[in-house]
C-alpha positions as CSV (number, residue, x, y, z in Angstrom):
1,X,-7.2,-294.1,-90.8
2,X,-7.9,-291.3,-93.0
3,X,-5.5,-288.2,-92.4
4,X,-7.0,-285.7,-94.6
5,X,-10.3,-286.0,-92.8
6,X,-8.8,-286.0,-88.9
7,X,-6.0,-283.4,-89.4
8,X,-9.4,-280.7,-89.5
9,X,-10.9,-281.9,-86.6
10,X,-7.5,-281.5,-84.5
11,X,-7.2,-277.9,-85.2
12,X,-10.5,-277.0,-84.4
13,X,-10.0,-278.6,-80.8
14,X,-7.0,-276.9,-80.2
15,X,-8.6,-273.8,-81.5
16,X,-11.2,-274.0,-78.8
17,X,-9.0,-274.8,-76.3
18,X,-6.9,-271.6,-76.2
19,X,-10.2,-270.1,-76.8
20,X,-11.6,-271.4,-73.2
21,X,-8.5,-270.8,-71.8
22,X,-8.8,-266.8,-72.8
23,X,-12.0,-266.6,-71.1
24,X,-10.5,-268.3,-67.8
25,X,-8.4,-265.6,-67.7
26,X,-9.2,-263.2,-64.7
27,X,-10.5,-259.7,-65.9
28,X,-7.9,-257.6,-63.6
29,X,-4.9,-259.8,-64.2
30,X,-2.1,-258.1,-66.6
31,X,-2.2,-259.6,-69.8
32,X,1.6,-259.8,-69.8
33,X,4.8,-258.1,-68.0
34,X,5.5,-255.9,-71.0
35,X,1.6,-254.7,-70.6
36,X,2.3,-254.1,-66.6
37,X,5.3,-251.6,-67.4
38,X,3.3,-249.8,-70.2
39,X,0.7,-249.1,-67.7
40,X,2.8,-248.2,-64.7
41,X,4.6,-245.7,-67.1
42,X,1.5,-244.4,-67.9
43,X,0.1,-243.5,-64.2
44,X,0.1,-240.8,-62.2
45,X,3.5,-240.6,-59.6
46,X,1.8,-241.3,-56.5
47,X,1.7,-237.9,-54.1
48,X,5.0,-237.6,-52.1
49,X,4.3,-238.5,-48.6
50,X,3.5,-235.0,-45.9
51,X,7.2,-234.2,-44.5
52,X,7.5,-232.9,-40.8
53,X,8.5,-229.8,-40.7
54,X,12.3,-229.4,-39.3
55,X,12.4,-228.0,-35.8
56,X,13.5,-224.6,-35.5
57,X,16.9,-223.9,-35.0
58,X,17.9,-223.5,-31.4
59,X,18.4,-219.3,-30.8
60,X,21.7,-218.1,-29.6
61,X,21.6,-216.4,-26.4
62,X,23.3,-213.2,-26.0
63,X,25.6,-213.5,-23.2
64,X,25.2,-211.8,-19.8
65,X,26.7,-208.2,-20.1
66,X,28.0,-208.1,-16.2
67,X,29.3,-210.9,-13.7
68,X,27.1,-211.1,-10.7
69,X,27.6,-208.5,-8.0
70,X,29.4,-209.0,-5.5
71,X,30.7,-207.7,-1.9
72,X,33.5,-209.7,-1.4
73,X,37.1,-207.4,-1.8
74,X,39.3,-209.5,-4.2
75,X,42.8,-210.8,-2.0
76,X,45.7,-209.2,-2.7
77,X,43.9,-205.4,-3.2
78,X,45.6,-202.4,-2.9
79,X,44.0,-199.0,-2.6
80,X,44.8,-196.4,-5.3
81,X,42.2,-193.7,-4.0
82,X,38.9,-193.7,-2.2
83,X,36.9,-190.7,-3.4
84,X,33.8,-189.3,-1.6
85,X,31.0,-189.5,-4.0
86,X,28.2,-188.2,-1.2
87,X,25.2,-190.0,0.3
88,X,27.8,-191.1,2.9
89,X,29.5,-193.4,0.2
90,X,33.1,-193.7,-1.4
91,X,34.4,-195.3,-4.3
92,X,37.5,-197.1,-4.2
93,X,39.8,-197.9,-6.8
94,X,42.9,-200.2,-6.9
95,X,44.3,-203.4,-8.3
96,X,44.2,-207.3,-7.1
97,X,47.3,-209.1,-7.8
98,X,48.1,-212.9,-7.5
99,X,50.4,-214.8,-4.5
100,X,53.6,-212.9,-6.0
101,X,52.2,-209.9,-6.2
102,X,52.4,-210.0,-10.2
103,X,49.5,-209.7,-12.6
104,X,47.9,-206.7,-11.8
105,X,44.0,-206.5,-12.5
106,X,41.9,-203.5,-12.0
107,X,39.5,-203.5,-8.8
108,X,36.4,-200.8,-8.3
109,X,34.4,-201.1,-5.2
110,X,31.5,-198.5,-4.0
111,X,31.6,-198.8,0.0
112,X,29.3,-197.3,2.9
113,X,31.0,-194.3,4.7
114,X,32.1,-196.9,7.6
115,X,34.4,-198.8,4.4
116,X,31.6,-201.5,4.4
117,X,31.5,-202.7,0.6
118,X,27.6,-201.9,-1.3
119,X,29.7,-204.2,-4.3
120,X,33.2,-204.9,-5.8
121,X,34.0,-205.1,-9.7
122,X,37.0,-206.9,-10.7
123,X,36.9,-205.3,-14.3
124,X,38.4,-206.8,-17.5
125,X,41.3,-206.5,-18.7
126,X,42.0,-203.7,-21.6
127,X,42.6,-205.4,-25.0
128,X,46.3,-206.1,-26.1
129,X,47.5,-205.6,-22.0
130,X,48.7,-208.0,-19.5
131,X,48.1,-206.3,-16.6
132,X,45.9,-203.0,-15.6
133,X,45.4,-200.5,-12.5
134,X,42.4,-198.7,-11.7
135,X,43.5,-195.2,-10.1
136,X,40.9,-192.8,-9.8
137,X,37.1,-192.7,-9.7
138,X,34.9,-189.8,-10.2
139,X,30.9,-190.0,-9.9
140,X,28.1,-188.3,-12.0
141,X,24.4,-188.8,-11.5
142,X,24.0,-192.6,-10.8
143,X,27.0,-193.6,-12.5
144,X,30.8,-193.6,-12.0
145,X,33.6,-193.1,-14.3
146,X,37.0,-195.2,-13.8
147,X,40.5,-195.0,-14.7
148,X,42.5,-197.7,-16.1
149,X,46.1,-197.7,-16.4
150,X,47.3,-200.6,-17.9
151,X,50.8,-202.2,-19.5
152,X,50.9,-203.8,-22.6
153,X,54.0,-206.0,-21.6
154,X,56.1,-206.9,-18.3
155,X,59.2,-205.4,-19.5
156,X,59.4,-202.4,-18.8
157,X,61.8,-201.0,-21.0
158,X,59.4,-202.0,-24.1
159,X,56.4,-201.7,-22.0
160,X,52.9,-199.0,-22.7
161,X,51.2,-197.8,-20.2
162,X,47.6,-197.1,-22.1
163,X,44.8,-195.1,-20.7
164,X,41.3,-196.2,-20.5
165,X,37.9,-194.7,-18.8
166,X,35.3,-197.5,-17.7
167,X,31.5,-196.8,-16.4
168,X,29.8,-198.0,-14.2
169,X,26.5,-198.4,-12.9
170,X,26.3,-196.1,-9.8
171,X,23.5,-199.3,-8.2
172,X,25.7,-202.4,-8.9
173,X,28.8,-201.7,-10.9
174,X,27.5,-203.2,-14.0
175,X,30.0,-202.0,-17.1
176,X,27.9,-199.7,-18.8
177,X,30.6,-198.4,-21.3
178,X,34.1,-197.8,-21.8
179,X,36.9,-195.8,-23.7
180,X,40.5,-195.6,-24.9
181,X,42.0,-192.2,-23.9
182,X,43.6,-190.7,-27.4
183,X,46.2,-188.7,-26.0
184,X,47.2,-185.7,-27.9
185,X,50.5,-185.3,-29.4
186,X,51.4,-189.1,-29.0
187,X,52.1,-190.8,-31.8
188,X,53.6,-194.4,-32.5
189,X,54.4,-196.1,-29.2
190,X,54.6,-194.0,-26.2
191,X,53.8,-195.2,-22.9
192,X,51.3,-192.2,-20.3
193,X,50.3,-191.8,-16.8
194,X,48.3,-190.1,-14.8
195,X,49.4,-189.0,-11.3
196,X,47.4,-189.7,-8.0
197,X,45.0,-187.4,-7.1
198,X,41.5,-185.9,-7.9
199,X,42.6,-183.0,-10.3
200,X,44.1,-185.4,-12.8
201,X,40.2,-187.0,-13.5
202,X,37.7,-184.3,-13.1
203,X,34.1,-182.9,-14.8
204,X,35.1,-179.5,-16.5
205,X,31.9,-178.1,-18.6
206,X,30.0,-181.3,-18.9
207,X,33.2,-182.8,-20.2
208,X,35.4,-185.9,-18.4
209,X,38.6,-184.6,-18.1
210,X,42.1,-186.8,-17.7
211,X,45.1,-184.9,-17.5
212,X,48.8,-186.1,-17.1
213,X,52.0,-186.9,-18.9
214,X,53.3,-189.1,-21.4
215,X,56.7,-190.0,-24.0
216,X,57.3,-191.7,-26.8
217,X,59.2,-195.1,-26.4
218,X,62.1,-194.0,-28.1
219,X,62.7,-190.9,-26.2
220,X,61.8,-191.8,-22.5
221,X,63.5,-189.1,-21.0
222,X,61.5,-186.4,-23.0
223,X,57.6,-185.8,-21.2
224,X,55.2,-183.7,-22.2
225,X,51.8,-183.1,-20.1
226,X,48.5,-184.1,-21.8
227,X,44.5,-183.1,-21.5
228,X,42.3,-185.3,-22.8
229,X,38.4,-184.8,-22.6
230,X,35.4,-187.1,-23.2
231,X,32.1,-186.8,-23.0
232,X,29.6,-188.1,-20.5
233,X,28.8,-191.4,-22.6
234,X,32.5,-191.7,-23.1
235,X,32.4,-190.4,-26.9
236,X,34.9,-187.4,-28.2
């Protein structure tokens, strides 16, 4: 055979072979991986997907300023005073104690002439006190004005007795406001009181007035009386 003129020929046909495979190719098909990332480097980033918007946040609700009213007298109540407030009513002020008679909490009640309660307030506790009395009421208008006296500890040796003025709605007891009584010429731990009877809470020039006697923890044999005022929204 002769080489020099066959070798020609077989380079041609392999030529045309790779050139019909070419064409076969199909027109959208990558031309090689490399070629695929180049081009998906090269695209646009696709647009993100729509998010759902969060839910709103739940809303806190305030809590409910006053307990429900009620007409039931608390057991274990004691009567501190009943004052007549007019439109054949009284309001009645005391304390509720547990079984053993301890734990003092103070009691206000608005009652019909006859005694029949309108409502009852069992009213919070003072901050910093274990138990509390209320001892005289007073009205003005449609609301009424309470006095607390309450003890910061059960001994009674180390004990305070701390004045406070709570009011009340005149229609269902709701707590409208409330205030410490500063009284005068106390200072560092003293212990006051306020004696039984309608003189020691009273309305004097459109002032709230609470008058009574107090003494410093350290000198419990030395009292001095006290007048304290507040105004009708329980400011000074």
């Amino acid at each position: 055979m002769n080489t020099h003129r066959t070798f020609p020929l077989i380079v041609a046909t392999v030529l045309s072979l790779g050139l019909s495979a070419c064409d076969r190719q199909p027109a959208g098909a990558p031309a090689s991986p490399m070629a695929q990332a180049d081009g998906a480097a090269g695209s646009e980033p696709a647009a993100p997907a729509a998010s759902t918007p969060a839910p709103p946040a739940p809303t806190a609700t305030a809590p409910a300023s006053t307990a429900p009213m009620s007409t039931e007298i608390p057991q274990g109540f004691s009567s501190y005073a009943s004052e007549s407030i007019g439109d054949n009513k009284q309001c009645v002020a005391g304390t509720a104690t547990d079984e053993d008679g301890m734990n003092q909490r103070p009691v206000a009640y608005l009652a019909q002439a006859s005694g029949k309660p309108i409502w009852t307030r069992v009213l919070d506790l003072p901050s910093d006190t274990y138990q509390s009395r209320a001892t005289h009421c007073l009205r003005q208008g449609d609301a009424l004005y309470v006095l607390l006296q309450s003890d910061t500890q059960p001994e009674q040796s180390l004990s305070q007795t701390l004045l406070r003025v709570v009011k009340l709605n005149l229609a269902d007891g709701a707590v409208q406001a409330g205030a410490d009584v500063v009284v005068p010429g106390a200072k560092g731990a003293y212990s006051a009181r306020v004696d039984e009877g309608g003189k020691h809470l009273r309305w004097d020039n459109g002032n709230l007035v609470v008058s009574g006697q107090y003494f410093q923890l350290d000198a419990p044999d030395q009292r001095s009386d006290f007048t304290a005022t507040l105004k009708p929204d329980l400011s000074r």
